[in-house]
MIBA-197753 format. One line per field, with one value per atom (N, C-alpha, C): atom name; z, x, y. Coordinates in steps of 0.05 Angstrom, whole numbers, m for minus. Example, Ala and Ser with C-alpha at 12.3 -4.5 7.8 and 13.67 -1.06 7.14 Angstrom:
BEGIN
atom = c(N|CA|C|N|CA|C)
Z = c(156|156|156|142|143|157)
X = c(264|246|264|257|273|258)
Y = c(m114|m90|m66|m45|m21|1)
***
This chain:
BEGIN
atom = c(N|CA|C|N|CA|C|N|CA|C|N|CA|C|N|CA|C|N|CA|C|N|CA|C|N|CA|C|N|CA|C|N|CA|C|N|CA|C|N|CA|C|N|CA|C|N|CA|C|N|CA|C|N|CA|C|N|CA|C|N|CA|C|N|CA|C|N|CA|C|N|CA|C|N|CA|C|N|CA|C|N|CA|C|N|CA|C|N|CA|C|N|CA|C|N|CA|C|N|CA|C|N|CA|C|N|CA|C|N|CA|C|N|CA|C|N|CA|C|N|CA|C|N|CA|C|N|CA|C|N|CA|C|N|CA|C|N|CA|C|N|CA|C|N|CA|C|N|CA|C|N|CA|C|N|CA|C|N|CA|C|N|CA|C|N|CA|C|N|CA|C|N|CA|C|N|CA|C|N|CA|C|N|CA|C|N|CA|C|N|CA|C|N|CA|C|N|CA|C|N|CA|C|N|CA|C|N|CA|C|N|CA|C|N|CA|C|N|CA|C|N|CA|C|N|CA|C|N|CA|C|N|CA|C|N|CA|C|N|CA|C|N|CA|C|N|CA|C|N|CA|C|N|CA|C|N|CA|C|N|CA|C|N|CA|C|N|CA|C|N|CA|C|N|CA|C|N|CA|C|N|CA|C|N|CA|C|N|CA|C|N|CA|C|N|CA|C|N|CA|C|N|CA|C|N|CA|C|N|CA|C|N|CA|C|N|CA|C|N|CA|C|N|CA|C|N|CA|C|N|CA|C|N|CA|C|N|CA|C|N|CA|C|N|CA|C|N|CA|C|N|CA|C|N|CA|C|N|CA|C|N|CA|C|N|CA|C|N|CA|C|N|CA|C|N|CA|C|N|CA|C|N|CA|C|N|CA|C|N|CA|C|N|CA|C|N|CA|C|N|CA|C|N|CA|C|N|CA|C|N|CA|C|N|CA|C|N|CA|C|N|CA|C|N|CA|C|N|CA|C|N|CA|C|N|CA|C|N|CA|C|N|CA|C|N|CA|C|N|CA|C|N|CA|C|N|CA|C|N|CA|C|N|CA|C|N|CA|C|N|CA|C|N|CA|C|N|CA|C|N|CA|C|N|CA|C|N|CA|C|N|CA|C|N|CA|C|N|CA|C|N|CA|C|N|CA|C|N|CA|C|N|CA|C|N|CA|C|N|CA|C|N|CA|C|N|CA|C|N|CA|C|N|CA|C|N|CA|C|N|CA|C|N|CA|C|N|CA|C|N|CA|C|N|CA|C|N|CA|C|N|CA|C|N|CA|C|N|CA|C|N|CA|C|N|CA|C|N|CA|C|N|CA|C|N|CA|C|N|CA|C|N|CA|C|N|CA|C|N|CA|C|N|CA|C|N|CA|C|N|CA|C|N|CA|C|N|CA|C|N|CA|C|N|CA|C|N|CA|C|N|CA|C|N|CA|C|N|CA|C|N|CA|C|N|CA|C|N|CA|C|N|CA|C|N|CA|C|N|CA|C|N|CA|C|N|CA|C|N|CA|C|N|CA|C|N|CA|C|N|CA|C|N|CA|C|N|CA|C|N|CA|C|N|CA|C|N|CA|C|N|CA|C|N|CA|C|N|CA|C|N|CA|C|N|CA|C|N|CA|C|N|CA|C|N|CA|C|N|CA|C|N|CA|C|N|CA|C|N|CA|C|N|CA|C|N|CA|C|N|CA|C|N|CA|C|N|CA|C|N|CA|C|N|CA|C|N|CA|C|N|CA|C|N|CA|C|N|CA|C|N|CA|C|N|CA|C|N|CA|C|N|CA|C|N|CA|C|N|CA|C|N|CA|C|N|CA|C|N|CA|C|N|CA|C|N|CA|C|N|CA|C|N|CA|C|N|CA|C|N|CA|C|N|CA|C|N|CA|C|N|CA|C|N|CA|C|N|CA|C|N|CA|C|N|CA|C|N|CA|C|N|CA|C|N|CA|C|N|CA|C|N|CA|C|N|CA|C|N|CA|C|N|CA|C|N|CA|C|N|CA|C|N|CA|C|N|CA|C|N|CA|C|N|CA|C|N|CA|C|N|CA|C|N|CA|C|N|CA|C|N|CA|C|N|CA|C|N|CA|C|N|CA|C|N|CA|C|N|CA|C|N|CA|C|N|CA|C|N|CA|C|N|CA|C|N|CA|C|N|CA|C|N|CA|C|N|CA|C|N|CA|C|N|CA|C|N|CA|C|N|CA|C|N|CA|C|N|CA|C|N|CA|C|N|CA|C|N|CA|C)
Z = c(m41|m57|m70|m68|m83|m69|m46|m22|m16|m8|m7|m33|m54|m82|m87|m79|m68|m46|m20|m1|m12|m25|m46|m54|m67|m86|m79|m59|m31|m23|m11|2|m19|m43|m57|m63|m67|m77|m52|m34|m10|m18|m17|m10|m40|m60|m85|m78|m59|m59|m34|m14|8|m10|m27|m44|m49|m67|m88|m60|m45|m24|m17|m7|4|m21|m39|m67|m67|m70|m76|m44|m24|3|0|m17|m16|m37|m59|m85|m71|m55|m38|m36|m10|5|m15|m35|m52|m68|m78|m87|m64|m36|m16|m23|m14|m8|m29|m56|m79|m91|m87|m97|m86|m57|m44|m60|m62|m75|m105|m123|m147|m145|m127|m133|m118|m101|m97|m120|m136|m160|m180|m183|m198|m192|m167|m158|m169|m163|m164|m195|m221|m238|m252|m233|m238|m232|m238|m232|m209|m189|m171|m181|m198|m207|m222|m235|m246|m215|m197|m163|m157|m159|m143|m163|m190|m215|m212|m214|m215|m195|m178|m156|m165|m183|m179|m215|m231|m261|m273|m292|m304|m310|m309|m313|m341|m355|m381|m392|m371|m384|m361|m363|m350|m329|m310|m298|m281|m303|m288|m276|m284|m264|m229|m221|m191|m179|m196|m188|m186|m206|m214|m188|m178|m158|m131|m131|m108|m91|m121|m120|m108|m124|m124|m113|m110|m94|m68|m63|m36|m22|m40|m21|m15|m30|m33|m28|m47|m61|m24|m14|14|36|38|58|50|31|23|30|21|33|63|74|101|115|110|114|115|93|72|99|105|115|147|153|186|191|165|162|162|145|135|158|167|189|214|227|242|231|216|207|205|202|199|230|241|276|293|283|308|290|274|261|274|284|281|306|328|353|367|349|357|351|338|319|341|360|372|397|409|437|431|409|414|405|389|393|423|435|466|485|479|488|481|462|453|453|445|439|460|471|500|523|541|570|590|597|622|633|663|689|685|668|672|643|620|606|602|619|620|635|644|661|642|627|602|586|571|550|563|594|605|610|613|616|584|573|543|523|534|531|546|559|565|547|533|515|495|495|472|484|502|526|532|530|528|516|513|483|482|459|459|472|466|483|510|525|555|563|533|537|521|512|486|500|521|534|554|560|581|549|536|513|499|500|480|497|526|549|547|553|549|531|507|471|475|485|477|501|523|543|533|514|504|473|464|437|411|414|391|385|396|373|343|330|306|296|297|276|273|244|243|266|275|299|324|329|347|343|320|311|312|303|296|327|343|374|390|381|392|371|350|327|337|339|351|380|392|424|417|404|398|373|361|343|353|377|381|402|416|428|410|385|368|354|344|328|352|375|392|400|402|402|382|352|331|326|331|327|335|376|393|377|372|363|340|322|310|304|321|336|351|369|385|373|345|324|308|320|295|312|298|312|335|353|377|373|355|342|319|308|292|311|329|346|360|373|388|367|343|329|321|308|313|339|361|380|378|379|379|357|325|319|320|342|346|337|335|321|350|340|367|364|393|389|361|359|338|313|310|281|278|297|296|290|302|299|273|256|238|209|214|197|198|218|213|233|242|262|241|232|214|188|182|144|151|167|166|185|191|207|191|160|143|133|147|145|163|191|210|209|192|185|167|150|130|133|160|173|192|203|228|215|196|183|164|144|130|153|176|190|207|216|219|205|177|154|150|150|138|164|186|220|221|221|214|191|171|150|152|165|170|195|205|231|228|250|249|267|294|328|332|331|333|319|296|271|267|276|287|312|329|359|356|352|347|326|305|285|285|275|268|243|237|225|199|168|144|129|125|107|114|156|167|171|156|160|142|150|143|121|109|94|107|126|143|142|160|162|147|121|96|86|90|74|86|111|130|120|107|94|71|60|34|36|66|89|101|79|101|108|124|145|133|108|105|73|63|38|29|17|8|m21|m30|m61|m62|m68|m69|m77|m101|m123|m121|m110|m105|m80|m57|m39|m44|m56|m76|m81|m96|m106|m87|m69|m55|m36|m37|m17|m33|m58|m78|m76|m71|m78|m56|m25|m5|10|m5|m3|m22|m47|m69|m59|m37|m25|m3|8|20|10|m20|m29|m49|m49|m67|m42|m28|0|6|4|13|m19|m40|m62|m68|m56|m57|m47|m15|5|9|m10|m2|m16|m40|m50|m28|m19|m5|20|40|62|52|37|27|15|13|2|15|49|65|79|84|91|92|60|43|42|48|51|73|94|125|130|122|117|113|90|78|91|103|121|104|100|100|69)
X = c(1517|1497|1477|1484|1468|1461|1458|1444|1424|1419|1400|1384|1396|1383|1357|1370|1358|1344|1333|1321|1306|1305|1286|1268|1276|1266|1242|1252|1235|1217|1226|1206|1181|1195|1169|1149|1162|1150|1135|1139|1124|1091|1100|1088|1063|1068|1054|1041|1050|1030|1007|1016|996|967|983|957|933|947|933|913|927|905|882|885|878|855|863|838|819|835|821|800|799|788|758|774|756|736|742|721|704|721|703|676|688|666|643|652|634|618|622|606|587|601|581|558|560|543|527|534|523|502|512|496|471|461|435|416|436|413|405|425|426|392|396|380|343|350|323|313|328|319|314|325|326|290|288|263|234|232|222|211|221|217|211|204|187|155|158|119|131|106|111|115|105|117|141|162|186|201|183|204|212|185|185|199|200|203|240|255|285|296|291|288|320|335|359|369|340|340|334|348|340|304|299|263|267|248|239|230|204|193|191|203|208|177|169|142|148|143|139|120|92|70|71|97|95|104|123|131|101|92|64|37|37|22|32|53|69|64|67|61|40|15|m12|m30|m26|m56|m34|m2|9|15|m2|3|36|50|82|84|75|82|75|50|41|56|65|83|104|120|143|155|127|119|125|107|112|138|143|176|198|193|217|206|181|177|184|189|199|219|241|272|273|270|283|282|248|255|280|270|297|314|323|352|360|347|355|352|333|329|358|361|370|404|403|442|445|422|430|431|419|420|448|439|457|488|502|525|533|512|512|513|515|517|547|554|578|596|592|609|610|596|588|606|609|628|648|653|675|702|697|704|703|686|685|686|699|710|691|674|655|658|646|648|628|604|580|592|618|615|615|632|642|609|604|567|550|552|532|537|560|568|558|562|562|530|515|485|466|491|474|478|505|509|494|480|462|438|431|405|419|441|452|448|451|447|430|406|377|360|350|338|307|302|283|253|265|231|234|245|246|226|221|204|190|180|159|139|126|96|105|117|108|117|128|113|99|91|64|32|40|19|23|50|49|37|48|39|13|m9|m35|m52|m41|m60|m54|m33|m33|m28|m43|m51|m27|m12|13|13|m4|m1|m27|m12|m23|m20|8|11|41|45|80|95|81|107|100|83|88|113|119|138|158|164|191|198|187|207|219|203|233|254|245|266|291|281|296|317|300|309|332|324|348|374|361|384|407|393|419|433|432|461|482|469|493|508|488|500|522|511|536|561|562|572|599|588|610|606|595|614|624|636|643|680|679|697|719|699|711|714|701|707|730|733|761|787|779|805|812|795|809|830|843|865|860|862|858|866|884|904|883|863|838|823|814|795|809|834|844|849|847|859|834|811|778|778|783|770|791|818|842|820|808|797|776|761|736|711|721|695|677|655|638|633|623|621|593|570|557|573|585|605|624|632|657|654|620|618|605|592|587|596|625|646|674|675|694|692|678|673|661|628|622|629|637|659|676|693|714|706|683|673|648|647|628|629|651|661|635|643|628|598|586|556|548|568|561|542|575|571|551|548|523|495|496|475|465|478|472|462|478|470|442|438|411|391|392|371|360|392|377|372|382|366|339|336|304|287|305|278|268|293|286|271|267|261|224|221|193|174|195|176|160|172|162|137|136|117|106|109|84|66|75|57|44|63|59|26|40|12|m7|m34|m55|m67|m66|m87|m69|m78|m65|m45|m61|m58|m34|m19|m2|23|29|40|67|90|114|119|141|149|160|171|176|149|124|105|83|90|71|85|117|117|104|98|90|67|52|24|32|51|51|53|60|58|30|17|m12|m2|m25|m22|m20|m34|m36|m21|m13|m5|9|28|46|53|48|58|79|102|134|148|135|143|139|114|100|124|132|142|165|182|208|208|181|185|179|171|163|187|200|233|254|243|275|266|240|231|234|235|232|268|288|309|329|313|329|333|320|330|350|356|382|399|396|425|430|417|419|429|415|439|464|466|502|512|495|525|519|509|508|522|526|548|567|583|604|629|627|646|649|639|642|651|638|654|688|690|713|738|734|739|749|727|729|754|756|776|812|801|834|845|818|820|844|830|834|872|867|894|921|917|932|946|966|972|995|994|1010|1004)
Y = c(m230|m217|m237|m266|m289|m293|m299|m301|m296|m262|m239|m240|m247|m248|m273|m289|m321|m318|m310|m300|m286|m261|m245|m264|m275|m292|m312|m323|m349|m335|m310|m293|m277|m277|m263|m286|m305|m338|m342|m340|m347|m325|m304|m275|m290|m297|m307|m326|m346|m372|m366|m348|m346|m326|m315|m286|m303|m332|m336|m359|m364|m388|m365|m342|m319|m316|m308|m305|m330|m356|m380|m383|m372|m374|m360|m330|m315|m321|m336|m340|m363|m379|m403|m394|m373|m362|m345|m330|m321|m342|m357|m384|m393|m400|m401|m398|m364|m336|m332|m339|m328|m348|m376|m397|m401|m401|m396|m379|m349|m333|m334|m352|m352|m376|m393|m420|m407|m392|m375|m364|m352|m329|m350|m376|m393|m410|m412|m431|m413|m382|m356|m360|m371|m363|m390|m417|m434|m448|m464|m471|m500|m507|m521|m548|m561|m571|m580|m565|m564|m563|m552|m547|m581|m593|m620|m640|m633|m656|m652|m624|m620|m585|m596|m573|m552|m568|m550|m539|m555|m556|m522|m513|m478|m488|m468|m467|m462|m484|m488|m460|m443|m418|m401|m379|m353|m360|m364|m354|m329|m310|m283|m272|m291|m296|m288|m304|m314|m281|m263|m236|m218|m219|m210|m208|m236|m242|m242|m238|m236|m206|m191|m159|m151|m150|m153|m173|m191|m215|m218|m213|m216|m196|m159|m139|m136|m143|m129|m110|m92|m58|m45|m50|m30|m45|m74|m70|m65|m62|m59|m15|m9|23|21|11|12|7|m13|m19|4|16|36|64|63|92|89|68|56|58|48|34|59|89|116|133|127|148|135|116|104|113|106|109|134|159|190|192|187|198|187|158|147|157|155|167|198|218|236|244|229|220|212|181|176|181|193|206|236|254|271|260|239|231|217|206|184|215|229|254|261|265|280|255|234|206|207|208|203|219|249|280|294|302|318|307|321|311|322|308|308|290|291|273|253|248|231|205|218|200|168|165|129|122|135|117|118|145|145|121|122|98|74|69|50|33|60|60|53|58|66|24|23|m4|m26|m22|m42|m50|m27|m29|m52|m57|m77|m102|m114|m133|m138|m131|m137|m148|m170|m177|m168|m173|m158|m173|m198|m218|m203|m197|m176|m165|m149|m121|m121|m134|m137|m138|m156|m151|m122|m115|m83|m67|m62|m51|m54|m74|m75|m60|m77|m60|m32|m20|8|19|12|21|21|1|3|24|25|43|72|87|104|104|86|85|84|76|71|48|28|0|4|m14|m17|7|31|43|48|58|62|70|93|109|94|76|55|36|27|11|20|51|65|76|79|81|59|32|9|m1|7|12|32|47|69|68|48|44|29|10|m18|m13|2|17|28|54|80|65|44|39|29|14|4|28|47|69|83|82|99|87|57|45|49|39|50|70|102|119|132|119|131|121|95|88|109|116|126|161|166|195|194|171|169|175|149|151|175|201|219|235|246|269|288|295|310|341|339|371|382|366|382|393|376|398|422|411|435|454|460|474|494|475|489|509|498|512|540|537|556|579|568|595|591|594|603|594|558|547|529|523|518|489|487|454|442|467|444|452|461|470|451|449|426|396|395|365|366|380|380|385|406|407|396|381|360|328|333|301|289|299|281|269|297|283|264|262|246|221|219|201|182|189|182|151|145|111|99|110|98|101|118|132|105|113|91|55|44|23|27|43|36|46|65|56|46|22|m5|m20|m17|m48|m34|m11|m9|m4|m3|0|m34|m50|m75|m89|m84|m103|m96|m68|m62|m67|m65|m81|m116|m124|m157|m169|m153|m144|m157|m183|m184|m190|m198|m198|m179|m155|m128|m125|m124|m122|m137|m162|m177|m172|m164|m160|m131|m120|m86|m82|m87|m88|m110|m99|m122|m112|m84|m75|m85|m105|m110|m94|m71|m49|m31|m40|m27|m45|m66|m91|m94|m91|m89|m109|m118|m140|m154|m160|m198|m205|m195|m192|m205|m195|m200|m234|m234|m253|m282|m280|m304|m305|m290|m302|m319|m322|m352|m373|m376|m404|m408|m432|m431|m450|m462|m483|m512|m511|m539|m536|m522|m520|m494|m501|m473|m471|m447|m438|m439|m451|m443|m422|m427|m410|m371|m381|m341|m343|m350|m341|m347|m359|m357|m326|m311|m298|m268|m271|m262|m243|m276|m258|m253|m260|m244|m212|m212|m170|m161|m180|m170|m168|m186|m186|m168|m158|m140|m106|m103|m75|m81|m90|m100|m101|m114|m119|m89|m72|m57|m32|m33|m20|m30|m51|m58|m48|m58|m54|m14|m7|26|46|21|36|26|3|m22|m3|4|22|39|53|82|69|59|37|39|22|11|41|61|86|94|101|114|101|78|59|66|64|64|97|120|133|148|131|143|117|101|87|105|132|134|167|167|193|211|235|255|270)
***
């Protein structure tokens, strides 16, 4: 019985020292991750000189100036619009798309599926320098460059294989005895995918669409070639104007990508709980 008692014991001691390496790994990596953006927000709210004199020193006086002009004399606010009205529509078209085909993959048994998935996975395999001059040629002999819904259909193209991708996955993983059970009373296929594929599949909604809200907002080959006209010009876009050629403001474009980076992070910490929910959720059986 001292034995087993003493074995307990080693083994919980063990189980305590691997936690705490495991925490101490993970605060590593958070200090990483966190210190970049702390020293951006930190640069953002100085004058170019305090940059060059103690590049890593707290700023003497708030310059809330550089946010100010960043806004206004760098045209923030209209590409930052533009952006938001590219990233939303994508992101509702291609989830709702794509969420109805990886159901149609994943869930129902037809003869074309494994070629479809198969066909559809190539758009992932493609990069996009490929097709950027025969779409851009296309786009212009029928008139879609230089405006949003020119932009938002290779958004769209490059998006829905990823979205089908993960949520063929997790259509797969749900129970096979819910659907057969729907169909047993008389529920139909758009009923089914809409009253229980998608709720319980709101993990995978979640994930595939953070990562296509924020790929498309960072997003700037496209929105460079695509647009010319100013006034139609995304935020990657805009921020390449604080880089001239022979001289750069620091500070304004410091400040520039904390506003153009603060909707990103306000999407992950919006949907990181709920991610994480859905998780511990679906973990937990009976």
């Amino acid at each position: 019985m001292a034995e087993i008692t003493e074995i307990g014991a080693v083994r919980q001691k063990k189980v305590r020292i691997s936690t705490v390496i495991i925490y101490l790994v993970l605060v590593l990596l958070a200090i990483i991750y966190i210190i970049p953006l702390l020293w951006v927000l930190e640069v953002s709210l100085k004058t170019n000189a305090e940059v060059f004199q103690s590049p890593f020193a707290f700023p003497k006086v708030l310059q809330l100036g550089n946010y100010i002009f960043a806004w206004t004399t760098g045209k923030l606010g209209k590409a930052m619009l533009n952006s938001l009205v590219v990233c939303t529509v994508t992101l509702a078209i291609s989830l709702f798309f794509g969420a109805m085909t990886a159901f149609a993959i994943g869930r129902m048994k037809w003869r074309m599926a494994n070629a479809t998935m198969a066909y559809i996975m190539i758009g992932m395999m493609i990069p996009v320098h490929c097709v950027l001059i025969p779409l851009f040629v296309r786009f212009s002999r029928i008139g879609l460059t230089n405006s949003l819904p020119g932009l938002i259909l290779p958004y769209l193209t490059f998006s829905l294989p990823q979205i089908v991708f993960l949520m063929t996955g997790f259509f797969k993983s749900l129970p096979r005895e819910l659907f057969e059970a729907a169909c047993i009373d008389g529920c139909g296929i758009y009923r089914m995918f809409f009253t229980i594929a998608l709720p319980l599949s709101r993990t995978g909604l979640y994930v595939a669409g953070m990562m296509t809200f924020i790929g498309n907002w960072n997003e700037l080959l496209l929105a460079m070639v695509f647009i010319s006209d100013p006034t139609r010009k995304t935020l990657p876009v805009t921020l390449t104007y604080f880089v001239g050629p022979y001289a750069t403001n620091y500070v304004q474009m410091f400040a520039a990508i904390v506003i153009a980076v603060l909707p990103s992070i306000l999407v992950y910490c919006a949907f990181s709980n709920q991610i994480v929910g859905g998780l511990t959720a679906g973990a937990v059986k009976g």
